[in-house]
ROMI-237731 format. One line per 3 residues: for each residue x, y, z of C-alpha. Coordinates in steps of 0.02 Angstrom, whole numbers, plus 50000, padded with zeros to 5 digits. Each point is the difference from the previous one (the first is absolute). Layout:
<sites>
X Y Z  ...
</sites>
This chain:
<sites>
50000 50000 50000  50144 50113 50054  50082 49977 49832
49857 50022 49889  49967 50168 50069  50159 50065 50017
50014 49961 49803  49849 50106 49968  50094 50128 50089
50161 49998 49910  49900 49980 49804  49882 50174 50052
50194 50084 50061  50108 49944 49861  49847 50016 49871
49988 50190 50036  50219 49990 49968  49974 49919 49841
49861 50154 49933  50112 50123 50050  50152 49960 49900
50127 50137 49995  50016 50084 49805  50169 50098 49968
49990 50148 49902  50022 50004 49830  50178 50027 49931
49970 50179 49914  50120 50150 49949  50073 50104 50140
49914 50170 50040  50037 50167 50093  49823 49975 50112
50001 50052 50176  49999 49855 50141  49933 50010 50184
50150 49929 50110  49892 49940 50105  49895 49886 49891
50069 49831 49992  50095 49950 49854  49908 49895 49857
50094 49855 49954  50042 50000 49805  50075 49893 49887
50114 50088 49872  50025 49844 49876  49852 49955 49899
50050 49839 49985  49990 49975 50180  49859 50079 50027
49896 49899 49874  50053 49852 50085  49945 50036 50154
49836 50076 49945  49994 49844 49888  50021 49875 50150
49881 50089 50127  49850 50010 49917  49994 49817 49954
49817 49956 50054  50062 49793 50042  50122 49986 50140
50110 49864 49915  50033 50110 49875  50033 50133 50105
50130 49907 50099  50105 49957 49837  49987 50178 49959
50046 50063 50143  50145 49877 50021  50066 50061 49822
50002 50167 50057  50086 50001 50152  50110 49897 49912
50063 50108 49864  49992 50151 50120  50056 49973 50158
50028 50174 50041  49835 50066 49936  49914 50153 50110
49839 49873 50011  50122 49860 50062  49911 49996 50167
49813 50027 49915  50047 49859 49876  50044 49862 50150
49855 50055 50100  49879 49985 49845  50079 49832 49971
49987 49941 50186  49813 50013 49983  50012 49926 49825
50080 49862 50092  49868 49982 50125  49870 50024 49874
50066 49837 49929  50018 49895 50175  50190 50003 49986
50024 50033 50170  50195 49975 49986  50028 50109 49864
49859 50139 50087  50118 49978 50152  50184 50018 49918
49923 50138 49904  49930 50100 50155  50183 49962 50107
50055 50088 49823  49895 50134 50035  50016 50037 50182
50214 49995 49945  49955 50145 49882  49864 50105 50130
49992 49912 50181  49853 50093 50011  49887 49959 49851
49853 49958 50095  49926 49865 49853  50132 49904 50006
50013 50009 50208  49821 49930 49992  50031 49865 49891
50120 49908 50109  49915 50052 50170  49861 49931 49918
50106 49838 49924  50085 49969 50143  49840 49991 50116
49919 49897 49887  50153 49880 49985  50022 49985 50204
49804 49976 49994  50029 49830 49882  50125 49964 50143
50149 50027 49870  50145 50049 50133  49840 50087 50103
50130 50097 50133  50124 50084 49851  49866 50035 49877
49891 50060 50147  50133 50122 50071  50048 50053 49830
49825 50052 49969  49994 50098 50153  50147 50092 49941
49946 50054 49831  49831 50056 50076  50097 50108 50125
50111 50063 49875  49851 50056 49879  49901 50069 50143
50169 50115 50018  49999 50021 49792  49799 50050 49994
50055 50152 50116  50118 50086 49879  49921 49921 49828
49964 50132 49877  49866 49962 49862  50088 49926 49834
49983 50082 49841  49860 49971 49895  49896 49918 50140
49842 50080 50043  49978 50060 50177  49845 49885 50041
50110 49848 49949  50140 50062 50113  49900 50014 50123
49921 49817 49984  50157 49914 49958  50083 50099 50164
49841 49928 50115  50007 49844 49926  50179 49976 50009
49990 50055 50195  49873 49865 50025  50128 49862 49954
50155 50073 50088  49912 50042 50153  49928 49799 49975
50174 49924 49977  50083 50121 50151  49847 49951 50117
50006 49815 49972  50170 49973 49984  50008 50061 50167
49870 49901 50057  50086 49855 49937  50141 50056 50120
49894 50000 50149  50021 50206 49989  49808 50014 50031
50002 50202 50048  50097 50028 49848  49881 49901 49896
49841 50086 50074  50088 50172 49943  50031 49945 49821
49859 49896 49981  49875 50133 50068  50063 50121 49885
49963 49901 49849  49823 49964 50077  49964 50175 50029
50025 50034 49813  49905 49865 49946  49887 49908 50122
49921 49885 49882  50171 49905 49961  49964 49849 50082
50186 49949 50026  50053 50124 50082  49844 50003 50106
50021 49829 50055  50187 50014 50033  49971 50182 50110
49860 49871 50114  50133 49860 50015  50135 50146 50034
49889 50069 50131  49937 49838 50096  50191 49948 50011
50055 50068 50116  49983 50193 50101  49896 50071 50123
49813 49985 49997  49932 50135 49863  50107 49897 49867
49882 49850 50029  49849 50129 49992  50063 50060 49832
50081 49824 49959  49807 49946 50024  49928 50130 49889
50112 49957 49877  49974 49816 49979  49806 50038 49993
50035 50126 49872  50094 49872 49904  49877 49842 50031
49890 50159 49920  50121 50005 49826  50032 49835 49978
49912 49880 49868  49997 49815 49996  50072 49877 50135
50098 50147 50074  49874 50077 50037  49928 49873 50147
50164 49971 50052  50033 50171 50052  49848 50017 50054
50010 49856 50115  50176 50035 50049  49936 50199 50058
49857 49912 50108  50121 49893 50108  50107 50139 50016
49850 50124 50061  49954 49858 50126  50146 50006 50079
50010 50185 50004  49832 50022 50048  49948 49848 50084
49854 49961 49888  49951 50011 49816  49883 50143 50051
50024 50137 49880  50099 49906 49888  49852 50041 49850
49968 50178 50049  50213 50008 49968  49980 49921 49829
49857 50099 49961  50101 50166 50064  50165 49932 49894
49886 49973 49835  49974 50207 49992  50125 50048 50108
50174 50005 49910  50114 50039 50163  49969 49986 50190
49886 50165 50044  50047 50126 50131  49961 49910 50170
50008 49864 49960  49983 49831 50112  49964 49862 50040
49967 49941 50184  50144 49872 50061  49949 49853 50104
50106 49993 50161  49984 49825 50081  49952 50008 50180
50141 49984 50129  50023 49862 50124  49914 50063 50126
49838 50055 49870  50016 49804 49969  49979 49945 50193
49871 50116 50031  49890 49942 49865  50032 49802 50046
49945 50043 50171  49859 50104 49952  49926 49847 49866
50074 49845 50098  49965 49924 50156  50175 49963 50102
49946 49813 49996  49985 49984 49805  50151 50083 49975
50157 49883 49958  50157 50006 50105  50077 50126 49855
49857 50139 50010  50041 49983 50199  50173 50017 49962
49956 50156 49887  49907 50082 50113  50111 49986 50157
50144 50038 49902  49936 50156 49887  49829 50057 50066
49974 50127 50138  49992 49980 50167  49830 49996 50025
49966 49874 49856  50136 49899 50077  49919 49988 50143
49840 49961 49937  50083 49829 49922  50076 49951 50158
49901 50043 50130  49919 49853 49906  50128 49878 49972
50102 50025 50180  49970 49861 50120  49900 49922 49891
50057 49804 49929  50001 49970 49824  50038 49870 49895
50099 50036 49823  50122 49930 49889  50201 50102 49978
50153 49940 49941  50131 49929 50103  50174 50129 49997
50083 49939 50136  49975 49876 50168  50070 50028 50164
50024 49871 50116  50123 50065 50129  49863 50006 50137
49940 49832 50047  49844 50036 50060  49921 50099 49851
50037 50017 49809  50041 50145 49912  49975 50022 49827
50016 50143 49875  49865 50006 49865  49952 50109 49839
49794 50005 50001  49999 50109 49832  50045 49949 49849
50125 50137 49963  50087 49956 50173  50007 49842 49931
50073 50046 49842  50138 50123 50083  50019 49843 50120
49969 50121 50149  49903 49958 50160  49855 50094 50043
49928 49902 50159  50110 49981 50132  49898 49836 50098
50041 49917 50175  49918 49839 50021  49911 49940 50135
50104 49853 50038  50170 49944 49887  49945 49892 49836
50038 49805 50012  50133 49956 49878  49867 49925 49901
49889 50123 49971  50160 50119 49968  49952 50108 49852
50133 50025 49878  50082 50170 49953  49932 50049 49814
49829 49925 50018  49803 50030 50036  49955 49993 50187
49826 50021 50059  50011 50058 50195  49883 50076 50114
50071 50151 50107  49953 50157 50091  50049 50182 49966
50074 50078 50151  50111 50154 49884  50067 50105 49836
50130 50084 49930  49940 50106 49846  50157 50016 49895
50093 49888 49961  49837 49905 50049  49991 49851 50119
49842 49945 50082  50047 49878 50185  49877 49870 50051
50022 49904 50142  49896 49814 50048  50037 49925 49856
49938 49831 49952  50004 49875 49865  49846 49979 49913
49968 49819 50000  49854 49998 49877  50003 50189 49961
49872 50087 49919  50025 50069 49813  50101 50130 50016
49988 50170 49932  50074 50045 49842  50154 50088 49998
49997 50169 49900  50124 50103 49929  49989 50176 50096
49899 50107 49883  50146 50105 49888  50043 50152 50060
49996 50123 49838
</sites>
């Protein structure tokens, strides 16, 4: 899709070059007439000869022929005043024709003769994009396209209109010619992770022409990179505006790809069709422009609403956890005022066992499952009486235990029960949970 309209792009630029070919006066007798200094010299071509070959290979209508007459031209007058004209009429020639070697030898020709002839800059910031885009040595041809989009971005500030072209088609060839450099500069340095540079060039060719869905899409993907929050506010209008210009299959992917991106931003797809419907007739972000971000509620936010919709019984051992360990005071109180003196019977995994005291056991356990994962007890239980040998849980499995809480330490979080027993024919056990994720 990329390359298709980029294409279209370069044809409308170096079309407007090729109806605008530069004609050298006339040779003609030298007369006493008075000149303004300050107009800019006409280039003219003294020897007929010359002339009528260059006359004679420019206005052939078919591009072929064109190139061969170009080619003989520049080849029996290497010198000529219309040296430079001649190899950038026969770079588009070239690209008229789909050589794309010869168009790019030609324009490295031309940029040898004037570094700052902006048609041929185009060409290869244009070339070389579309080159990294086919994945043909992508990082090179990428940075190289950067740099001739910079360097005729400097160019288009100190161009003067050629001879013989009209001012309209000055002016169109100079926007057009912008849109691709400031297209190559900004994606290039997107492609180098550069995403504040990019969002400069790549806004820039937006802002002179918002319909050019490439450089739409590439500002959105620019913006939602990376940088502070109004980037992904204009990141998001951008991607709607492009799911907008887009035809075909493109068009849903975008279009699917802005939605997850506005869920995440905003929390739900609500608003996410009012924002295409604003992007459709809307060609850049509008003064004030927002959209609300969704800010995920804290720990604490998460404790208080599991006490406020959960009884303390129904809870598992992780939601305790998560609200003696993160919720206020008073919520934590409200969970174990409940608990505290009072036996229950529950499943945890087995850290470590203590046996130094012979008259009770003393075993380490992990009762949620990311304790269990980080191997890391969170129940610190003294049985009743010290375990037989063979009833001796092992360290690393399931034991199901009955025991009392007595204490807690909030952070790093360990609940202590005390009259622990084995559960000879235990009941089913509560599930264990994962602590709901703290955003």
């Amino acid at each position: 899709m990329k390359t298709i309209v980029f294409a279209m792009m370069l044809v409308a630029a170096v079309t407007a070059v090729a109806q605008t070919a530069t004609t050298p006066a006339q040779p003609a007798p030298q007369q006493n007439t008075a000149t303004n200094p300050a107009a800019p010299q006409k280039k003219e071509i003294k020897d007929p000869a010359e002339y009528n070959a260059y006359v004679g290979a420019v206005e052939q209508k078919d591009a072929a022929a064109k190139v061969s007459g170009l080619e003989a031209f520049l080849t029996q007058y290497p010198n000529s005043v219309m040296k430079e004209d001649a190899q950038e009429l026969l770079m588009i020639a070239y690209q008229q024709t789909q050589n794309q070697a010869k168009m790019m030898d030609t324009a490295q020709k031309v940029l040898q003769i004037n570094p700052c002839n902006i048609r041929a800059l185009a060409l290869v910031a244009y070339s070389k994009q579309a080159m990294a885009t086919a994945g043909q040595n992508a990082q090179q041809n990428f940075a190289d396209a950067g740099q001739a989009g910079e360097k005729g971005l400097q160019c288009l500030q100190t161009a003067t209109q050629p001879q013989g072209t009209a001012a309209a088609d000055w002016d169109k060839l100079k926007q057009q010619t912008a849109g691709i450099f400031n297209g190559a500069a900004g994606i290039s340095a997107y492609q180098a992770k550069d995403y504040a540079k990019a969002e400069q060039y790549l806004r820039a060719g937006v802002q002179g022409d918002p319909s050019n869905l490439l450089e739409v899409y590439d500002l959105a993907l620019a913006d939602l990179a990376a940088g502070p929050a109004e980037n992904d506010v204009d990141g998001l209008f951008f991607i709607a505006r492009a799911s907008n210009l887009a035809q075909g299959a493109g068009k849903d992917q975008i279009a699917k790809f802005g939605k997850s991106r506005y869920t995440k931003y905003h929390g739900t797809d609500q608003g996410w069709s009012d924002l295409l419907a604003q992007a459709a007739t809307t060609p850049l972000p509008p003064a004030g422009f927002a959209i609300t971000k969704y800010v995920p509620p804290t720990p604490a936010e998460q404790a208080a609403t599991l006490v406020k919709t959960k009884k303390v019984e129904d809870m598992s051992f992780a939601e305790w956890e998560m609200v003696l360990s993160e919720g206020t005071p008073e919520d934590a109180d409200k969970v174990f005022n409940v608990l505290k003196g009072k036996p229950l019977q529950m499943a945890a995994h087995v850290i470590s066992i203590d046996t130094s005291d012979k008259t009770a056991t003393k075993l380490q356990l992990a009762g949620s499952q990311d304790d269990i994962d980080a191997k890391r007890a969170d129940i610190d239980l003294t049985m009743s009486a010290a375990i037989p040998a063979a009833k001796m849980p092992k360290e690393d499995t399931d034991f199901e235990f009955e025991g009392t809480p007595v204490s807690y330490v909030a952070k790093p979080f360990v609940m202590t029960m005390n009259n622990g027993a084995l559960l000879v024919k235990a009941k089913a056990p509560a599930p264990v949970h994962k602590k709901p994720a703290a955003h």
